[in-house]
C-alpha positions in Angstrom: -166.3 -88.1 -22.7 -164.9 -89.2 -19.2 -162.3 -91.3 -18.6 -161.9 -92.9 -15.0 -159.5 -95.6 -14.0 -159.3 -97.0 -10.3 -158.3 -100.6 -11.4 -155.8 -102.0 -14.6 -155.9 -101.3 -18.2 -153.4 -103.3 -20.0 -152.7 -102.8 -23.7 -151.2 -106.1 -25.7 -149.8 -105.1 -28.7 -149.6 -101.2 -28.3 -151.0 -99.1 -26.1 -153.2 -99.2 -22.5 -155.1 -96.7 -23.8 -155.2 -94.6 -27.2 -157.1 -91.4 -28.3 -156.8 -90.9 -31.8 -158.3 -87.4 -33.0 -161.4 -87.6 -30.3 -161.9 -85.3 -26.9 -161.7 -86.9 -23.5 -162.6 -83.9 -20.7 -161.5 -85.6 -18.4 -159.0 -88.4 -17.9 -158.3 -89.7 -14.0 -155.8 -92.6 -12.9 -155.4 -94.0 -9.9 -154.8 -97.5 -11.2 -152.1 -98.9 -13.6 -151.9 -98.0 -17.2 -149.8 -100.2 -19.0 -148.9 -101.4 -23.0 -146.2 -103.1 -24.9 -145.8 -99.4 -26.8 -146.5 -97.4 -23.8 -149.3 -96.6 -21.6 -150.9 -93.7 -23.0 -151.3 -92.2 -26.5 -152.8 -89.3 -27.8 -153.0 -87.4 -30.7 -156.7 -86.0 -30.2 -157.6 -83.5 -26.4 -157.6 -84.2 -22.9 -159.5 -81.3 -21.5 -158.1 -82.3 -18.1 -155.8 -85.3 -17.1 -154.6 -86.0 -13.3 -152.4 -89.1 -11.9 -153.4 -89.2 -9.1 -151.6 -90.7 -6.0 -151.3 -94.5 -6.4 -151.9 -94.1 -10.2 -148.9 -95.6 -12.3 -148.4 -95.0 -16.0 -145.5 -96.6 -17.9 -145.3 -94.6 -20.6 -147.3 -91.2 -21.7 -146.7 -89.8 -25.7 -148.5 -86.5 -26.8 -148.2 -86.8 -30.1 -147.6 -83.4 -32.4 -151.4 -83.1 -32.9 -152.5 -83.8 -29.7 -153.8 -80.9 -26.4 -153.8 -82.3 -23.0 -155.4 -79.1 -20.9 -154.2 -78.9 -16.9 -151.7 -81.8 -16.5 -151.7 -83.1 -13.1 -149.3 -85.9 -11.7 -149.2 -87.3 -7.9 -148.2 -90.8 -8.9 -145.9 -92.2 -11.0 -145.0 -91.7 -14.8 -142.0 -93.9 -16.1 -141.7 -91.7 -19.3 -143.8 -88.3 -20.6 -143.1 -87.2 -24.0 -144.9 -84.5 -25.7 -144.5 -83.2 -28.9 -148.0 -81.6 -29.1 -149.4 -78.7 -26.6 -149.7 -78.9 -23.0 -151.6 -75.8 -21.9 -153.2 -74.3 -18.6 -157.0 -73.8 -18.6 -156.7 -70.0 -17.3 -154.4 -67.1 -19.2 -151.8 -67.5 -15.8 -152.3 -71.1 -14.6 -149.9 -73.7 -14.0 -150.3 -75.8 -17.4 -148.1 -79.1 -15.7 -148.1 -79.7 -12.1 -145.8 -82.7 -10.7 -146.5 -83.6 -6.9 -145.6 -87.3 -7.4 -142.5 -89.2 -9.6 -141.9 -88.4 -13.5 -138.7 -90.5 -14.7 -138.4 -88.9 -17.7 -140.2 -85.7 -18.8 -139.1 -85.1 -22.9 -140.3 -82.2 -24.3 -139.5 -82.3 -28.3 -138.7 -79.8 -30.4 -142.2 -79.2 -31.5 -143.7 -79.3 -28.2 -145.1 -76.3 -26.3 -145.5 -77.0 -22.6 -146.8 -73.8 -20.3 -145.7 -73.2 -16.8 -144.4 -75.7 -15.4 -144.6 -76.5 -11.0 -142.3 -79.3 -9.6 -142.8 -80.1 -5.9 -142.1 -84.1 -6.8 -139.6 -85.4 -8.5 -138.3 -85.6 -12.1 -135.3 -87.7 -12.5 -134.6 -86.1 -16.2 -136.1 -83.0 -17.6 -134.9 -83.1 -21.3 -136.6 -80.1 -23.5 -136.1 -79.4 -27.0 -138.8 -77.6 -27.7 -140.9 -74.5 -25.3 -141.3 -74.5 -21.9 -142.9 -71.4 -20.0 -145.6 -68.8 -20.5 -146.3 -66.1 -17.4 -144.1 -68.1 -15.0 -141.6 -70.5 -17.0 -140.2 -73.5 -14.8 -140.5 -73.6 -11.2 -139.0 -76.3 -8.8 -140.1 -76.3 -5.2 -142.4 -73.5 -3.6 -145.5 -72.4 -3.9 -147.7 -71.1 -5.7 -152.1 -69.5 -5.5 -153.2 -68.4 -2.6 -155.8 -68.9 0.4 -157.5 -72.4 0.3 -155.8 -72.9 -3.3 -152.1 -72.5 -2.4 -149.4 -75.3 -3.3 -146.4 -75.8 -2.1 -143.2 -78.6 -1.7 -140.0 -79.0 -2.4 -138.9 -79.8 -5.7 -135.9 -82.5 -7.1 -134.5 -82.6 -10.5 -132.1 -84.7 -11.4 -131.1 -83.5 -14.9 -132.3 -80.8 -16.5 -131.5 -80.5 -20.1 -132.2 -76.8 -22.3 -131.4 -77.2 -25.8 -135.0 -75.4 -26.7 -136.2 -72.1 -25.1 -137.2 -71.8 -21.4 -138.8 -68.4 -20.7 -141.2 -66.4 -18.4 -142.9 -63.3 -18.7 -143.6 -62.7 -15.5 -141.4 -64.9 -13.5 -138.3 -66.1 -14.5 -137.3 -68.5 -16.8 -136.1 -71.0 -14.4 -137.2 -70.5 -10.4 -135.3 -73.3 -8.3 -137.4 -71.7 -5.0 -137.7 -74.5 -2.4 -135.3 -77.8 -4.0 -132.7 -79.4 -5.6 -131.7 -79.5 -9.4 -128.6 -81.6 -9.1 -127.3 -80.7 -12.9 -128.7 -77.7 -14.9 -127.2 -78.2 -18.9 -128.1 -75.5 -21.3 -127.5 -75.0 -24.9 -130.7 -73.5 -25.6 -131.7 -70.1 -24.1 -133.3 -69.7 -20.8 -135.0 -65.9 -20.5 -136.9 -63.7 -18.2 -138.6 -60.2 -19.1 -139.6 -59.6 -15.4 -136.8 -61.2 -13.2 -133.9 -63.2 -13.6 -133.5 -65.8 -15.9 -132.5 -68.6 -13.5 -133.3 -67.1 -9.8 -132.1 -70.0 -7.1 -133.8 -69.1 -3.6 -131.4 -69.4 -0.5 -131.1 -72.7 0.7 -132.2 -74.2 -2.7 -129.6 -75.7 -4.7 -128.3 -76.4 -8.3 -125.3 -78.4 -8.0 -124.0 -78.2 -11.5 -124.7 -75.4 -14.3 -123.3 -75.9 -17.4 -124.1 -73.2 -20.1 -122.0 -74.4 -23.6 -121.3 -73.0 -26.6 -123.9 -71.4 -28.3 -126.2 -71.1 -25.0 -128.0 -67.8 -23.9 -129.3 -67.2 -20.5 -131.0 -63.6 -20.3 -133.0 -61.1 -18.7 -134.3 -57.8 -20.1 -135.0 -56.7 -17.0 -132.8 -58.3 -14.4 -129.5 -60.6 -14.1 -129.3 -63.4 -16.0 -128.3 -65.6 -12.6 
């Protein structure tokens, strides 16, 4: 029920490595994962699953029926696309931490990712589907406390909202300590506890577009 890979796993035909409808508790890389269809696939749970530094991963899918628990990435994923859940462990943790490189992160319409915690970077964040929980998206920072505090400064190149980006006790988007170069929303982006996109002084979003049809809103504070 552990999965642990220091060295390659190569997949011919499809994938490097596939969990159909079975529980891994915990999945490490620090290796290469690699397959003609992508790296990883799963449609069954991950109880845990870190990338760890060094580890590459050419392609990740979480398919509609599949639970990855604490996603952790310090290396390098060409392409992450979930349409399933990816959840946090605890009622307020962090259900997808990036420290290392994420090329793509897609998040379909039927996926449902928790809080979210960039201090890496994500060329392309393209969401269709939830993002968000207590804390919603946040890029660069910190977050815990003590001996368990994180913190960096966060880069995203693209960030796409045509889905629903919200927290409950944070705002929906937090650019704290980084860059989001262009911020595009159709979708809505929400806050009940702050504003619904707060940018931190000397963070940055270049660009923010908000078209037709796109709500950004807080029922407690300003929307920017």
């Amino acid at each position: 029920d552990q999965l642990h890979n220091n060295g390659s796993i190569l997949g011919g035909t499809y994938y490097g490595v596939a969990n159909f409808s079975a529980r891994i508790n915990v999945f490490s890389n620090s290796g290469a994962i690699s397959g003609t269809s992508g790296g990883i696939f799963n449609d069954g749970t991950i109880g845990s699953f870190h990338n760890e530094l060094g580890g590459t991963i050419n392609g990740l899918e979480n398919a509609a029926s599949g639970t990855i628990t604490d996603f952790k990435n310090d290396g390098t994923i060409s392409k992450l696309e979930n349409s399933g859940a990816i959840n946090s462990s605890t009622p307020y943790g962090i259900a997808l931490t990036n420290g290392g490189t994420i090329t793509l992160l897609e998040n379909k319409a039927s996926g449902m990712i928790g809080d979210v915690f960039n201090i890496g970077t994500i060329n392309t964040l393209n969401n269709q589907g939830t993002i968000g929980g207590s804390i919603g998206l946040i890029n660069g920072g910190s977050v815990g406390s003590g001996t368990s505090m994180v913190s960096g400064i966060g880069n995203i190149g693209n960030l796409i909202n045509s889905g629903t980006i919200a927290g409950a006790g944070g705002s929906g988007i937090g650019n704290y300590d980084g860059t989001i170069s262009t911020l595009t929303n159709s979708g809505t982006i929400s806050s009940q506890s702050s504003n619904a996109i707060y940018n931190n002084t000397g963070a940055e979003i270049t660009t923010l577009n908000n078209a037709v049809g796109g709500v950004i809103g807080s029922t407690w504070s300003d929307g920017i």
